[in-house]
Structure formats: structure tokens, C-alpha cells
C-alpha positions in Angstrom: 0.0 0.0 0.0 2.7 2.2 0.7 4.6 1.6 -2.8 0.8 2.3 -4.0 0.4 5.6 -2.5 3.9 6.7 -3.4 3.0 6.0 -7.0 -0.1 7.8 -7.0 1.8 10.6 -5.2 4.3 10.8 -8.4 1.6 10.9 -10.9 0.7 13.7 -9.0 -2.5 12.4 -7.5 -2.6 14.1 -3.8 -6.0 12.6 -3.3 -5.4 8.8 -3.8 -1.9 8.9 -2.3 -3.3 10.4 0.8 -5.9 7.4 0.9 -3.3 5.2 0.6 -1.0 5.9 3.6 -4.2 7.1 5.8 -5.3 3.0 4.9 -1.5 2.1 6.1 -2.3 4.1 9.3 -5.5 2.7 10.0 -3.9 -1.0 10.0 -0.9 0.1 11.4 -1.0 3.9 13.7 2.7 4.2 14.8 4.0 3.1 10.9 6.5 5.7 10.7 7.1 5.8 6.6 3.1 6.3 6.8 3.2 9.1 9.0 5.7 10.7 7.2 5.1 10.4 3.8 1.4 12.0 5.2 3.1 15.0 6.8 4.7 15.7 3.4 0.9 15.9 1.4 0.1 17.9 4.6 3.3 20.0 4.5 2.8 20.5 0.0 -1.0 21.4 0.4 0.0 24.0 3.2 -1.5 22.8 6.2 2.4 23.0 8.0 1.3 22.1 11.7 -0.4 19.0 10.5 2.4 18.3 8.9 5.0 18.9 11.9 2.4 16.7 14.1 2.9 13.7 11.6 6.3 13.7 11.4 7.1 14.3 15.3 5.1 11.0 15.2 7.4 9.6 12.7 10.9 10.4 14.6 9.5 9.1 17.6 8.1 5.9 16.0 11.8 5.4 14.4 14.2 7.8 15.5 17.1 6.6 13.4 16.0 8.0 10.2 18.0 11.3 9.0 15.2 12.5 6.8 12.7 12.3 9.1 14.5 14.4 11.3 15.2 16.9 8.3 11.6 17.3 7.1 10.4 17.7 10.6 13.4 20.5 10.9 11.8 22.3 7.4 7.7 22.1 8.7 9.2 23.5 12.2 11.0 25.9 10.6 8.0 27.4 8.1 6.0 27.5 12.0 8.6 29.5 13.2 9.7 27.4 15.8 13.4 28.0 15.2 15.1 26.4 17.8 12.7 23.3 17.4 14.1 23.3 14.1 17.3 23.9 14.6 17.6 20.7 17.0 15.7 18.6 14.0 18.3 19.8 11.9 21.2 18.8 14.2 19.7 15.5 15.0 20.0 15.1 11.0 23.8 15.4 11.1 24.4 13.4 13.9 22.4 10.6 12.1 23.9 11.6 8.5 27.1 13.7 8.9 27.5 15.7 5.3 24.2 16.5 3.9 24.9 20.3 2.8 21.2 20.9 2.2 20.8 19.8 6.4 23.8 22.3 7.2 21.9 24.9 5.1 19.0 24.5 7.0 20.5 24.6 10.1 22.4 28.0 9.7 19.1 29.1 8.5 17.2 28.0 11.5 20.4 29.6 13.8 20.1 33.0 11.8 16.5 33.3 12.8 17.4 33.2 16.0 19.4 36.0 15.3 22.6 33.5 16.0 24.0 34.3 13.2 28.0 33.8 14.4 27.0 30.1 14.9 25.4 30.2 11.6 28.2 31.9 9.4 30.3 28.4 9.3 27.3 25.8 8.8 27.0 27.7 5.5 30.8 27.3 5.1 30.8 23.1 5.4 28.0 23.4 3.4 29.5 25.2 0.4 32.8 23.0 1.2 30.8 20.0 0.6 28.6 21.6 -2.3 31.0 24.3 -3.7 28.2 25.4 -6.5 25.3 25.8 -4.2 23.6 28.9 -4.9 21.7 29.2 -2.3 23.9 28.6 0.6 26.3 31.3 -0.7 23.4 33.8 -0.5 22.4 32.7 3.0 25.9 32.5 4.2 26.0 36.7 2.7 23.1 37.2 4.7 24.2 36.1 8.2 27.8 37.6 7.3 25.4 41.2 6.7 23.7 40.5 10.0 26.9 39.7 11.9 28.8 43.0 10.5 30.6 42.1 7.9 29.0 43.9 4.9 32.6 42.6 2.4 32.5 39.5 3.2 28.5 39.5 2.4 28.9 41.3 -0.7 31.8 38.6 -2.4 28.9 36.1 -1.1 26.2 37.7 -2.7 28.9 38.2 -5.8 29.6 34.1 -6.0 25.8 33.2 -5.6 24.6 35.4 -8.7 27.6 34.0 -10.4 26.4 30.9 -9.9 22.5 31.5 -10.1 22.5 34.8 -12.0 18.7 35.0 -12.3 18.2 34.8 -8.5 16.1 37.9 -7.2 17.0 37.2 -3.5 20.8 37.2 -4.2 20.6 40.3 -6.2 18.2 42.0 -3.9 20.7 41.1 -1.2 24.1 42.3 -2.8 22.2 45.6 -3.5 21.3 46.3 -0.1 24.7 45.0 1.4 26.6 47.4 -0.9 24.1 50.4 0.6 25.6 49.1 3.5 29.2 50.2 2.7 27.4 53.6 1.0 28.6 51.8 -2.5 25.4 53.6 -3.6 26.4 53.9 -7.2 27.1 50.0 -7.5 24.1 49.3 -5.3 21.8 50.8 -7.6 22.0 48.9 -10.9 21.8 45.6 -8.6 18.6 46.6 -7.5 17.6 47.5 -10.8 18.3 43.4 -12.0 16.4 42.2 -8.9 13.5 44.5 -10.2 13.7 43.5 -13.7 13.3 39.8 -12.4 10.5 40.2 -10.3 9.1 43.3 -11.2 5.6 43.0 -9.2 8.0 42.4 -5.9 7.2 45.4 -3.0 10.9 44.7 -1.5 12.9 45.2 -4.4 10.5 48.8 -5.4 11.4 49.8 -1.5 15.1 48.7 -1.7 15.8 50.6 -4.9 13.9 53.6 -3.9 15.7 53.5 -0.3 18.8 53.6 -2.2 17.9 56.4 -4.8 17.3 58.2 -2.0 20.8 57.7 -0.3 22.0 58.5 -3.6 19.8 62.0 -3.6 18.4 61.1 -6.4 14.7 62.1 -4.5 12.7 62.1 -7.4 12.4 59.2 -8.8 13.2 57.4 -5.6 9.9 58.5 -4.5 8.1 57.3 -7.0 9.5 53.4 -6.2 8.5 54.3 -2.6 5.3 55.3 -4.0 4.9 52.5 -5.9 5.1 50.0 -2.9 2.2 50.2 -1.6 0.3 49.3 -4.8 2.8 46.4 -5.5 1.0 43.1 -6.1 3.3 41.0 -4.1 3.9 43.1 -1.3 3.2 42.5 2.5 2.2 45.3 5.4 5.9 45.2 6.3 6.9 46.6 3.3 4.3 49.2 3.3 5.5 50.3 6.5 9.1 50.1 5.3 8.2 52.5 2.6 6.0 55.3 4.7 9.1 55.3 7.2 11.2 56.8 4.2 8.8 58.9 3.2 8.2 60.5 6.0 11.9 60.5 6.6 12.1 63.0 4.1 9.0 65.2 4.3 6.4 63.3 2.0 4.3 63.1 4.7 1.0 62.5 2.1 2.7 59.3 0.4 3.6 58.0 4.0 -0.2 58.1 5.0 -1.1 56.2 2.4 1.7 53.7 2.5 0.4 53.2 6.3 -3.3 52.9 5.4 -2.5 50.4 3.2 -0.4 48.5 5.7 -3.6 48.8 8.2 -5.8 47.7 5.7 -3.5 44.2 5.5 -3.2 43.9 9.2 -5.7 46.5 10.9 -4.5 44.8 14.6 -0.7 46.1 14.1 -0.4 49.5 16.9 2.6 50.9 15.9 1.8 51.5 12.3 -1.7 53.2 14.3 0.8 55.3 16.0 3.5 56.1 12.8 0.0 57.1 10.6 -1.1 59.1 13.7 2.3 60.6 13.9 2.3 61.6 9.9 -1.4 63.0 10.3 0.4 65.7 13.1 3.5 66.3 10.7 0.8 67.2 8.4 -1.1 69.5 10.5 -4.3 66.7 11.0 -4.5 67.4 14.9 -7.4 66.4 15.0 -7.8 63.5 13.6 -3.8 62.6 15.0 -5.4 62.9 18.1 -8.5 60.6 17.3 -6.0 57.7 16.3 -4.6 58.2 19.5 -7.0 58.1 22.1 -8.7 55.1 19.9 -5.4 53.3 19.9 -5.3 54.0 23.9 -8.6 52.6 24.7 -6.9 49.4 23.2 -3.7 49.5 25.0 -3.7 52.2 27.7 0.1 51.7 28.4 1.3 52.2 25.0 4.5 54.6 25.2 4.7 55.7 22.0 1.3 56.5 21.8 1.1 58.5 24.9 4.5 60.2 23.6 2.5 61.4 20.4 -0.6 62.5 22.0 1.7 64.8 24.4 3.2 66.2 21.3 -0.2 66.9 19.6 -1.4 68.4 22.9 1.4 70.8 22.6 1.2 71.4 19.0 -2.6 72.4 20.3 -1.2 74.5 23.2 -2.3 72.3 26.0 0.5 72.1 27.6 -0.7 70.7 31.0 -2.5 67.9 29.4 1.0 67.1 28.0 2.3 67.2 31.3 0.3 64.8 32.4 0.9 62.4 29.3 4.6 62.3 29.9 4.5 61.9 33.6 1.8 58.6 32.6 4.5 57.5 30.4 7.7 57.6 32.8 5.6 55.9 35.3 5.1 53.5 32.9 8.7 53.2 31.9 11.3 55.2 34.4 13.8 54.9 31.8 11.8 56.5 29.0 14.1 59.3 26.9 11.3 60.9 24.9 9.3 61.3 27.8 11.9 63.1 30.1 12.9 65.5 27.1 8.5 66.1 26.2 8.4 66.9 29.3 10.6 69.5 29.7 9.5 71.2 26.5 5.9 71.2 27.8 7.0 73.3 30.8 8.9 75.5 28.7 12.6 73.9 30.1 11.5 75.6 33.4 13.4 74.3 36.1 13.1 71.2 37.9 15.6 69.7 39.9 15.0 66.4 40.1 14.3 65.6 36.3 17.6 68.1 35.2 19.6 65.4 37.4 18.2 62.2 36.3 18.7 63.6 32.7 21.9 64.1 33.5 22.3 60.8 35.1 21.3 59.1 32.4 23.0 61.1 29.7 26.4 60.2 31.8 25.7 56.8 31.9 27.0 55.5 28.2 24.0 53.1 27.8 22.3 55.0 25.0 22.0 55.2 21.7 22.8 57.9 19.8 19.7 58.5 18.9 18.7 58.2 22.5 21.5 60.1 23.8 22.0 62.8 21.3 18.0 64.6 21.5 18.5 64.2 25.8 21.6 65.8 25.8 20.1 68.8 23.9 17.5 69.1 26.4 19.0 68.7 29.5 21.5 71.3 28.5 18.5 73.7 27.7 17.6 73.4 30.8 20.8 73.8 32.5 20.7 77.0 30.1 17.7 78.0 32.1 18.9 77.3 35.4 21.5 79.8 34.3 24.6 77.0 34.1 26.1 78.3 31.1 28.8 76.1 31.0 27.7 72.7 31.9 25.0 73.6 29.5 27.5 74.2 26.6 29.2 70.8 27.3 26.0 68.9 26.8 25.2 71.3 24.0 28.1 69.9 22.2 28.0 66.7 22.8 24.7 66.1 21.8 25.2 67.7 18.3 28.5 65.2 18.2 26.5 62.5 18.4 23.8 63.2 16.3 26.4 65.0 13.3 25.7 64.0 9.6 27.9 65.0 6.8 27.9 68.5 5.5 29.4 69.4 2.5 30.3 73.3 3.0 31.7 73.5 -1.2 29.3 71.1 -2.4 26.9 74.2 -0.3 28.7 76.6 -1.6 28.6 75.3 -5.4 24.9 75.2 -5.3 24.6 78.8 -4.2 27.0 79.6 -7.2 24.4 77.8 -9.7 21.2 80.0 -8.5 23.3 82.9 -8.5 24.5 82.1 -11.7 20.9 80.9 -13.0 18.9 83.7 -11.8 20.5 86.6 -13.3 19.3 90.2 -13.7 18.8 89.1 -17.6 17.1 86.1 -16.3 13.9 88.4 -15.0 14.5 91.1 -17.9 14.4 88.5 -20.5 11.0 86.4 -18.8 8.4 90.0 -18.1 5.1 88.8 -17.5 5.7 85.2 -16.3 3.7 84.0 -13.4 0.1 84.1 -11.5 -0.1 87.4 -10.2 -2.2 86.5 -6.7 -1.4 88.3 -3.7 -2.6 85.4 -1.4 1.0 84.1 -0.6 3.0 85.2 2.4 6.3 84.5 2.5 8.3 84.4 5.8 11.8 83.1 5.7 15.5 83.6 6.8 17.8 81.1 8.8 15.7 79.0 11.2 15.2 80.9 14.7 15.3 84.0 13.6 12.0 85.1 14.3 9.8 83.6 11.6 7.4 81.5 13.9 6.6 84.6 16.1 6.0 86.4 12.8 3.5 84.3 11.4 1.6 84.3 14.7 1.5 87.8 14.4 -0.4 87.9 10.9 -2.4 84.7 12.0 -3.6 86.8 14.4 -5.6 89.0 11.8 -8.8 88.4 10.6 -7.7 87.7 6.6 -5.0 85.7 7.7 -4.2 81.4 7.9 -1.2 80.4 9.3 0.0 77.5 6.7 3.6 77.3 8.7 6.1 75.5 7.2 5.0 74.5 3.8 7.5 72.2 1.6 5.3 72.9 -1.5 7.9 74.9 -3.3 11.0 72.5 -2.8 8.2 69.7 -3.9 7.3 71.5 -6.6 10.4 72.3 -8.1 11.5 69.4 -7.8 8.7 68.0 -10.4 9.7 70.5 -12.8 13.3 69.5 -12.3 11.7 65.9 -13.5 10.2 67.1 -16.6 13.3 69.0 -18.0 15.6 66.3 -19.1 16.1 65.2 -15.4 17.7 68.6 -14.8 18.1 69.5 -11.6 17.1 73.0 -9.7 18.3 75.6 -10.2 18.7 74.7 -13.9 15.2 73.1 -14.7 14.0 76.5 -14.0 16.0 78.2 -16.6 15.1 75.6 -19.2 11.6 75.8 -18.3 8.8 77.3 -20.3 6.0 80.1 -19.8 3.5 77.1 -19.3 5.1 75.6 -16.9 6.3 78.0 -14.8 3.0 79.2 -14.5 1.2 75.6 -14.2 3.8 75.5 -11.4 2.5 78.7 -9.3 -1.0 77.9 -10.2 -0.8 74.6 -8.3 0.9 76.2 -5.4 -2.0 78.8 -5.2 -4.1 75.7 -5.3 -2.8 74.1 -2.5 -3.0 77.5 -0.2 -6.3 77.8 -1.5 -7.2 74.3 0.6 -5.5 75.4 3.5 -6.8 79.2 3.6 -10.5 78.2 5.4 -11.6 80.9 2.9 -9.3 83.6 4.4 -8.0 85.8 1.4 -4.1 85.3 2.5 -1.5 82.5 3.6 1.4 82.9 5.3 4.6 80.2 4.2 6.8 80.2 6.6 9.3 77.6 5.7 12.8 79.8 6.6 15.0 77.9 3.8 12.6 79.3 1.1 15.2 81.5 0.5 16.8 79.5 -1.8 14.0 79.7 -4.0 13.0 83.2 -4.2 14.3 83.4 -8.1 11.6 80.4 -8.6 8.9 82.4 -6.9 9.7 85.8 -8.3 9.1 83.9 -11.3 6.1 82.0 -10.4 4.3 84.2 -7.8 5.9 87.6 -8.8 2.4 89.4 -6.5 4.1 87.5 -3.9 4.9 89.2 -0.2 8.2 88.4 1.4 9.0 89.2 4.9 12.8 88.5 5.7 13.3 88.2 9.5 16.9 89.1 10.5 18.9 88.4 13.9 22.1 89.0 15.0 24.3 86.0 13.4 25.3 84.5 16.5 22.5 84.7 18.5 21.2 82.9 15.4 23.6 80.7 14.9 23.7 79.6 18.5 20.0 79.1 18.8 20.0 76.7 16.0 23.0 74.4 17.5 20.9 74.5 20.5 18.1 72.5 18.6 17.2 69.5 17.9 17.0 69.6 14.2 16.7 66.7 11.7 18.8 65.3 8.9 17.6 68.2 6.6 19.8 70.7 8.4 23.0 68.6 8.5 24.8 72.0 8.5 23.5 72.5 12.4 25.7 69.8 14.1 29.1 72.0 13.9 29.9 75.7 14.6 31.9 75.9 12.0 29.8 74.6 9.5 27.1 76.9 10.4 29.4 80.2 10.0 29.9 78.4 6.7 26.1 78.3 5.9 25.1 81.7 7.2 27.5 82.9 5.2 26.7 81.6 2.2 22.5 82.4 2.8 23.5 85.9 3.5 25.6 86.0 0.2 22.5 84.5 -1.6 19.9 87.3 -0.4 22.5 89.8 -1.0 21.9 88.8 -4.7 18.0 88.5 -4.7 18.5 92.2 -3.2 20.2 93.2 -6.2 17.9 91.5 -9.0 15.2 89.7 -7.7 11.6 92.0 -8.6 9.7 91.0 -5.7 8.8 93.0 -2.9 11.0 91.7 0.4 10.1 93.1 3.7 13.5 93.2 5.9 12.3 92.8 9.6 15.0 92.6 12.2 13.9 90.4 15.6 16.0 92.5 17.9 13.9 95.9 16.1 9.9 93.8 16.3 11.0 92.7 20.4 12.1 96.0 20.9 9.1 98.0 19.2 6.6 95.6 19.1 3.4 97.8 17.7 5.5 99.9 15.2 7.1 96.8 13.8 3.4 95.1 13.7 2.2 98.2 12.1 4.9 98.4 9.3 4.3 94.5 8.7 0.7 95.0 8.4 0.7 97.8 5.9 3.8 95.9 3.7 1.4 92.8 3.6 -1.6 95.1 2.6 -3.8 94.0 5.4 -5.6 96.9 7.6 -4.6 97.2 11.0 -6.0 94.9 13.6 -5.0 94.9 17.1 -5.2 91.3 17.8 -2.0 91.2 16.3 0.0 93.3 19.3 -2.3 90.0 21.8 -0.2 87.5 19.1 -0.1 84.9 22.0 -3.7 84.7 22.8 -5.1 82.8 19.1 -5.5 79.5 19.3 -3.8 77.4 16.3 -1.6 74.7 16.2 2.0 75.2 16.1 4.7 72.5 15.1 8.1 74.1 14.6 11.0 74.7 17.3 9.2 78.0 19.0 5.6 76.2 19.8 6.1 76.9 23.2 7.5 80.8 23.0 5.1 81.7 20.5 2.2 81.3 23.3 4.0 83.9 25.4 3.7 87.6 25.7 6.9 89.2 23.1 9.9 89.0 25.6 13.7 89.9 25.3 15.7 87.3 27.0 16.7 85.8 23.9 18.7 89.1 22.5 22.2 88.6 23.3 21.7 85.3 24.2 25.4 84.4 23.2 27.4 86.6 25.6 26.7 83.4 27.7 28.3 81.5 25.7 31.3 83.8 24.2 33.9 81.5 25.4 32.9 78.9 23.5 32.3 80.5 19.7 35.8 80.8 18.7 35.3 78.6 15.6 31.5 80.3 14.7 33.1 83.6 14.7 35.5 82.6 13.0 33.7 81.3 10.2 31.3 84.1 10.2 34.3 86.8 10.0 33.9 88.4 13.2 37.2 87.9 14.6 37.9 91.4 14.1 34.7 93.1 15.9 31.1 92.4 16.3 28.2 92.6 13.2 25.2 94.6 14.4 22.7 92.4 12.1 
């Protein structure tokens, strides 16, 4: 019956071969080729725990048989019951020394243990045994990747392709190993193979879109990391994967969606609730951010990051005691919590509490953290130190927190680019292009370096009646950039100066449009994303009706406050005093130039001048922007809106001063700023 059963299994009749050995079964129960020659029907028409049942019966009815062992190892495996497998797998080699498909399997069972140093040399005896097996090659690159050696995994990867050069996994792997060793140029074309072999695969869209975007080539990275979400053969994980990036780099729209469509594959999984709820704030949905939230919290009350979220949104709303009280609920959840120590310090405004500065600085002394941990509480215990008034202890962990969190900055690569938008944007540039552009006067403008003042200024105009706040808006660097994509791939500032009447205006009017949504039918909206500056030749272009209100501070009270915050990879210049003399200097070269050619109308407002004379400044802003005068401006810190840049907490205060001068504290320390800002000789006034 059995050499029945096994015939009818060849032929490929499941049905009758399963009757056979079930009729073996019945005579005999504990027949152990029976029971395993079952498991395997169960284990090829999916039903793996069936299978792993039958065949435990099978060892333990005739434990000497190596394969028995082996195809119990593969159904435990598929269960993910690792170490189960793993012992299967051993038991086969003690039985049957030699079998490189049972080493194989047994470094893969170790590496998803995450044991991947006692995996790395049952690949090796497997490839010594089997030199031309593919597959062990590409596992043996993957544990060496996971063990930290990203060579030795690429000349893996390198032998397995060689050896299976249509395999998507080895491909896929090599790829991403080589974006390990930020080989980004080699990495790419690999990616593009592994695409062109499985082009309906999620992972290979999100690896080659991941490393388009290491290689700054945004655009049509974004468009892979786009694509994932619609991918036919993708999974939640990828999805996830893929909103991450995107809302690593401001494409906070595309990282909703690529969430949504990871809830809408597993609608149980919280902290893609909590990453969507988090994009919804980025994007100014409070609202609805806080919805998620407290939903999510019914579900799991003691969810950290979801209390951590729901204090920012409370202070993104101004309810700063209701923050309070979510941080507190999340260190007595978890002592140890970072993000909850440094939230709660920016909900009180860094005022001064004793006990929280010193466990800060307890744990920012004790080595345990990660730089990502380490480098955001270091910030904020030392602007609370600043608060207490300890200048100098505050400095120390001022500087080490922008240490650890420093990405590369390029100050001639900077420099070069400012060259090419001088160079593109030329007095004949506007003379040559008269009557180019949409002529509203709903946009706004506020820019300059970052904490210079442009937060309190918008909260001044949002304060009138024909005002909305739209903060800081990355429509423009969006936008250009999908120009940049229709011009031969050119990039800005150069797509702009190959670019037509058509669609330099198609480009302002879908600007306009997007204000429009956010105006709530108010005639103007403000834009107060500070680096805008570097495209003011795009919107003199564009939006030539356009109001622009340049907020000016002295340079190293500016300077200073920006190495005193937290700032993301998008300001990789803010990490190193030197590197932001370098910067300032080359923005204030750039608006020297726009002074000199650009036609629009540019407001210059100086912080010290607006704290100092607070109703004239409003006054003079007011009748600049062609609004009528309305004294809820001068009561800035009484309108409700949510706020989400650096100043959310200052900006609900009445105007105060103590932030003029702010770098006399610090004087001892700026030799290298000064220096790179030219004031060696004597102080600048501006």
C-alpha cells in the first residue's frame, strides 16, 4: 500500500496517495514511513502544523532516520519554531554527517534566532561540501550582513549570482549590502536586476527607492517608494518600510497612504496606528492625529509611544498641562523613557526642575544609550541647564549632543549650489522672462535662517482676521522638484531656466491651489518655511504678487540658537559651529543677490527691532502685507492654532527679550563660529 500511495503521489494524485497511507495508518498507527510520507501531502497542500504533528510522530516511532528528522526541521521551521528546528536539523547530522542541504538549514534556523555567528560556518561546510550551491552562498551573505561584515556579504552575494545569475533574493541582497558600505552607485543597478526579475516584488521597489534616495536622487526614488504600496506581491511590512522613508524626508502625504494600506492588511498592528497618527500631526491633521490616539489607547492604555504622540499633539494644540500629564503617565510606565523626560521638559517651557535636570543628566552620563537616545537628551537637559543659568555645563552637553547626532555636510558642495542659482537667476534672467507667473497676492512668504524670528511672525499675521497660518510649507521644494523631472532630469536651479511660460505658471497655479485648501476661505497664507530663501528666483518667477517678509537676527544669537536644537537630517549643516558660520554665510551672500535682481517686494524685519518695538514693527508689517490694521496682532499669544516648529512653546507667550544677546553666555565657546562668520575682528550689528 505504501509503494501504492507513493505511486499515485508521483503521478501527481494528492487525493489517492493520501488514501493510501491514511489505509497504512488505520492497520498500522505508529507506521513511521506512513506518517511521514502523510506530513509531506500535509506539509505541499499547506497545512504546515499537521504536517510537523505527523512527522514528530514519525521520529518518535523510528528515531534513526536522518530525513525524518530533516523534514520535521523544514515544517518547524515554516511555524517558526526556530530552535525546534534547529535541534531537527542537528539530530540530522548526527544521524547523517554531510548532507549540505541539512547544514543549510540549520544556519538558517540559527540565523533566525538571530545566532548568526554560529550560523556563518554551517554555511561554510556546506558550500565546502557543495562548492556550487547557490543558495547557501546567498544565505551565508546574509548572516555575514547581519553579523557585520558587509565585504564578506557582498563577495557572497557576488559568487551566488555567479552561480544563479537570475536569482532575485541574491541580487536584492548584494544591493542592499553594498548600501551598507554607502557603495550607492554599485548598489543601484543591482537593485535595478532584482526589479527586472521580479518586477511586481514590494521589497525590491522599497530597496531601490531607499537607495535612490541615499544616492539624492529624490525624485524618482519617490516614485519606487510610491509604488510599494500598490505592489501586487507586497506584504504590510513593506508598506511600513516605505511610509518610514517617506516620511523621513518630508512626504508626509505618500507616508499616510503607505500606512493605510499597511492597516488595511493587518488592521491589529499598533505601531503603524501610532507612525500614521504621527504623519497626520507632521501634516497639520491634529485632529484626527489625536483621534487615532486616544482610539489606539482605549486598546492598550500603556502604549508609550502613543502616549509620547498625544503629548506632542497636545502641545502642538497648546495644552501644555495635558502634555504634562501624558509624559508623567509615560515615565511611570517606563522610568527609563528618553522621549518622555525631554517632552516633558519642553511642555513646561525647560522651566526648572531639579530632580528631572539630574536624572537627565544621570542618564546622559551613563554610556547606555544610543545615539539617537542620547544625542535629542543631551540637547534638552542642556537647555535646561541654560535656564537654570549653568552656562557652561549647559555648553558641554550642547556639544556633545550635536556630536552624536552630526551628519555629513558638505560646505563647497553648499557653496557650489549657491553659485548655480546665482549664476541661473540673473538680472537678464527676470529682464528676458516679463510677465511670467500668476499674479495672486494670497501668498505670504516668511523666511531667513531658522530661529530667527519667523514662527513669532506668522503668529503675528495669524492673528488678523484675513490671515491662515499655513507654517512651514515644503510645496515649493516639492514642486520644483517636479519640474526639475520634466526638464531632461535637470536639476534646480537649472530646470527653472530651461523651463517654459507654461510651466512656470502651471507650477505657481498649483501652489496657489494648495493655499487655496488650507486658507478656510481667508484671502491670504502665510509660508513660513525659513530655507525658502533659496528659492525666491523660482517664486519671483512664479508668484511675482508675492509678499516676502525676511526676518533678520544678530548671526550668532542665530547661529547659537540653532545648534541648540534638535534639528533633523535636513539641516546637516547645524551639528558643527563651524559649519554653520559656513552656511550663514553663504545664505547671506544669496539674499545679497536676490536684493540686487530679484523683482519681488522683500520686507526686511530685524527680531531685535519687532521685540524691541513691538506695535510699530506690527504696524509696518501690516501695511507691507496690505492688510488693515487689527490689534489682535499686538495679543499674538492669545489665538488658538496649532503650532509645530521649534518655538511652539515661546510663540504662546507675551513678546519678551531674553533671547537678544543670548550668546554673551556663551562667548567663550564660539571661537570657531566667529571665526567662520568673519567676526574675529569686531562684532556685526545684524
Amino acid at each position: 500500500m505504501l509503494a501504492q500511495g507513493l505511486q499515485f503521489q508521483r503521478m501527481g494524485d494528492a487525493l489517492r496517495a493520501r488514501q493510501s497511507f491514511e489505509e497504512v495508518l488505520e492497520k498500522d498507527p505508529r507506521n513511521p514511513d506512513g506518517l511521514h510520507l502523510l506530513g509531506l501531502l500535509e506539509a505541499q497542500a499547506g497545512r504546515i502544523a499537521e504536517a510537523a504533528a505527523l512527522m514528530q510522530k514519525a521520529v518518535a516511532s523510528n528515531p534513526k532516520i536522518p530525513f525524518y528528522h530533516y523534514n520535521l526541521g523544514n515544517a518547524l521551521h515554516r511555524l517558526g519554531r526556530y530552535e525546534e528546528a534547529a535541534n531537527a536539523f542537528e539530530q540530522t547530522l548526527r544521524l547523517q554527517p554531510g548532507i549540505p542541504e541539512a547544514l543549510c538549514n540549520l544556519g538558517n534556523a540559527l540565523s533566525a534566532q538571530g545566532r548568526h555567528a554560529e550560523a556563518i560556518p554551517q554555511y561554510e561546510k556546506a558550500i565546502g561540501l557543495r562548492p556550487d550551491y547557490a543558495d547557501a552562498h546567498n544565505n551565508l551573505g546574509g548572516a555575514l550582513l547581519a553579523n557585520g561584515d558587509a565585504e564578506g556579504a557582498v563577495a557572497a552575494y557576488r559568487r551566488a549570482i555567479q552561480l544563479a545569475p537570475d536569482s532575485f533574493a541574491a541580487r536584492n541582497s548584494l544591493g542592499n549590502a553594498l548600501m551598507a558600505l554607502a557603495r550607492f552607485d554599485e548598489a543601484v543597478p543591482e537593485l535595478r536586476q532584482a526589479l527586472e526579475l521580479q518586477p511586481r516584488r514590494a521589497e525590491a521597489m522599497l530597496s531601490l527607492g531607499k537607495a535612490l534616495l541615499l544616492k539624492e536622487e529624490q525624485g524618482e526614488a519617490l516614485r519606487w517608494l510610491t509604488a510599494v504600496r500598490e505592489a501586487p506581491e507586497g506584504d504590510s511590512a513593506a508598506c511600513i518600510n516605505a511610509g518610514d522613508l517617506l516620511s523621513r524626508v518630508g512626504q508626509h502625504a505618500e507616508a499616510e497612504a503607505a500606512y493605510r494600506r499597511a492597516l488595511a492588511r493587518d488592521a491589529g498592528d499598533l505601531g503603524v496606528r501610532v507612525s500614521l497618527a504621527a504623519t497626520l500631526a507632521r501634516q497639520g491633521a491634529y485632529t484626527e492625529a489625536e483621534g487615532q490616539l486616544r482610539e489606539l489607547l482605549t486598546s492598550d492604555s500603556e502604549h508609550p509611544e502613543a502616549l509620547l504622540w498625544l503629548g506632542r499633539v497636545c502641545m502642538n494644540l497648546g495644552r501644555f498641562d495635558e502634555a504634562v500629564q501624558l509624559y508623567r503617565r509615560g515615565l511611570d510606565l517606563k522610568p527609563s523613557a528618553v522621549g518622555a523626560r525631554v517632552g516633558l521638559l519642553q511642555a513646561r517651557g525647560y522651566d526648572v526642575d531639579t530632580e528631572l535636570v539630574e536624572e537627565m543628566r544621570q542618564l546622559a552620563e551613563n554610556g547606555k544609550l544610543s545615539p539617537n537616545q542620547a544625542g535629542p537628551l543631551n540637547l534638552t537637559l542642556a537647555r535646561a541647564l541654560d535656564a537654570e543659568g549653568r552656562y557652561e555645563e549647559a555648553f558641554q552637553h550642547f556639544e556633545r549632543g550635536n556630536r552624536l547626532q552630526a551628519a555629513e555636510f558638505d560646505p563647497e558642495e553648499h557653496r557650489t549650489l549657491i553659485d548655480r542659482i546665482i549664476s541661473t537667476f540673473s538680472a537678464e534672467f527676470f529682464a528676458t522672462r516679463p510677465g511670467w507667473g500668476n499674479d495672486s497676492r494670497m501668498p505670504i512668504l516668511i523666511l531667513g535662517m531658522p530661529r530667527s524670528g519667523t514662527t513669532l511672525v506668522e503668529q503675528i499675521l495669524a492673528s488678523h482676521r484675513d490671515v491662515t497660518a499655513g507654517g512651514e510649507l515644503a510645496y515649493l521644494e516639492e514642486l520644483s522638484r517636479q519640474l526639475a523631472e520634466e526638464i531632461d532630469e535637470l536639476e534646480y536651479p537649472e530646470a527653472v531656466g530651461a523651463a517654459s511660460k507654461a510651466q512656470v505658471e502651471a507650477l505657481g497655479d498649483e501652489y496657489l491651489r494648495r493655499l487655496t485648501v488650507l486658507s478656510k476661505g481667508l484671502p491670504r497664507v502665510t509660508d513660513k518655511l525659513p530655507h525658502n530663501f533659496m528659492r525666491l528666483g523660482l517664486v519671483a518667477l512664479s508668484l511675482p504678487a508675492a509678499k516676502v517678509i525676511h526676518l533678520r537676527r544678530h548671526p550668532l544669537d542665530t547661529c547659537l540658537s540653532i545648534y541648540f536644537q534638535n534639528f533633523d537630517r535636513g539641516h546637516a549643516y547645524s551639528w558643527d559651529l563651524t559649519h554653520l558660520g559656513d552656511y550663514y554665510r553663504e545664505y547671506e551672500r544669496l539674499m545679497a543677490h536676490w536684493r540686487r535682481v530679484s523683482p519681488l517686494k522683500m520686507l526686511e524685519l530685524q527680531y531685535e527691532e519687532l521685540v524691541a518695538n513691538q506695535e510699530q514693527k506690527t504696524r509696518e508689517l501690516l501695511e507691507f502685507c496690505g492688510l488693515p490694521w487689527d490689534s489682535r496682532c499686538l495679543r499674538f499669544w492669545e489665538t488658538e492654532r496649532a503650532v509645530d516648529t521649534a518655538s511652539l512653546w515661546q510663540v504662546r507667550q507675551p513678546m519678551y527679550s531674553r533671547s537678544v544677546e543670548r550668546w554673551r553666555h556663551y562667548e567663550t565657546h564660539l571661537g570657531p563660529l566667529k571665526k567662520a562668520l568673519g567676526l574675529e575682528e569686531g562684532e556685526r550689528k545684524d
